[in-house]
N, C-alpha and C positions, 0 to 999 in steps of 0.2 A: 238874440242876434238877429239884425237884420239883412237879408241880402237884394242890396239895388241892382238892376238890370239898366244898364241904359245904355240904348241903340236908336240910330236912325230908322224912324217906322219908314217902309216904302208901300203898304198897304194894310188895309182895314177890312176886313170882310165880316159876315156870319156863315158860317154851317152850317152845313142842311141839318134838319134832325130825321133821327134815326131811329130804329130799332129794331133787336137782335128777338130770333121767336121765341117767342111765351113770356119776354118781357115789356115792360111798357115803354110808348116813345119815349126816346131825351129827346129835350132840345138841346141844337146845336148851338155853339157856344162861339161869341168873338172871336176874330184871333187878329193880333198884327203883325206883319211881317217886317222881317229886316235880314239882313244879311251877317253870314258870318264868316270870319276868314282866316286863315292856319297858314302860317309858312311849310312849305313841305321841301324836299330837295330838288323837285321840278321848278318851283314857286308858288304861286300866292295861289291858294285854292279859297272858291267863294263860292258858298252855299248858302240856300233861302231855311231861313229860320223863321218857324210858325210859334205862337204866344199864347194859350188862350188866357183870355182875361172876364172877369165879372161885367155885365151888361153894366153897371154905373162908373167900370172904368173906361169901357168902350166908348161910351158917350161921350166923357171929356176929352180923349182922343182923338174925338174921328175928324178933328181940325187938323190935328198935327201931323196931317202925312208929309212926306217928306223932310222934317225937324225931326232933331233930336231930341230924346223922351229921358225920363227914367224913373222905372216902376219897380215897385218890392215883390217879386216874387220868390215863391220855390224853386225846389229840382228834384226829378226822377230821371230815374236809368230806363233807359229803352235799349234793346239789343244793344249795348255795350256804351249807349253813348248818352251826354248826360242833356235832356230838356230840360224846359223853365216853364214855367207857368203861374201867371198874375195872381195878388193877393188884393 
């Protein structure tokens, strides 16, 4: 099975890398941004959504800010709520 993601990117970045003691640097990883949005009983709630994705999909990306994308990624759970992240 595969699962497509596709959102409007509104930005492109890298991440700093990092590292946690006694292990070694990562490096930081692409990520794109886009927005996501939930009806609630207030209205329309909008929240920025982070992506990270493989350095050879960031590449062919980093034209398409502002267009519509759509990538195969993953999902994890973070405190209760479900990410994505680029295949």
């Amino acid at each position: 099975m595969k699962l497509i993601l596709e959102f409007k990117v509104e930005n492109i970045f890298k991440a700093k890398d990092f590292e946690k003691e006694g292990e070694p640097i990562k490096i930081g990883k692409w990520k794109l941004q886009g927005f996501s949005s939930r009806e609630t009983a207030e209205g329309k709630q909008m929240s920025l959504v982070d992506v990270s994705v493989p350095d050879e999909v960031a590449y062919k990306l980093k034209e398409q800010v502002g267009k519509t994308v759509s990538i195969e990624v993953g999902t994890f759970i973070n405190n209760g709520r479900v990410g994505f992240y680029g295949l």
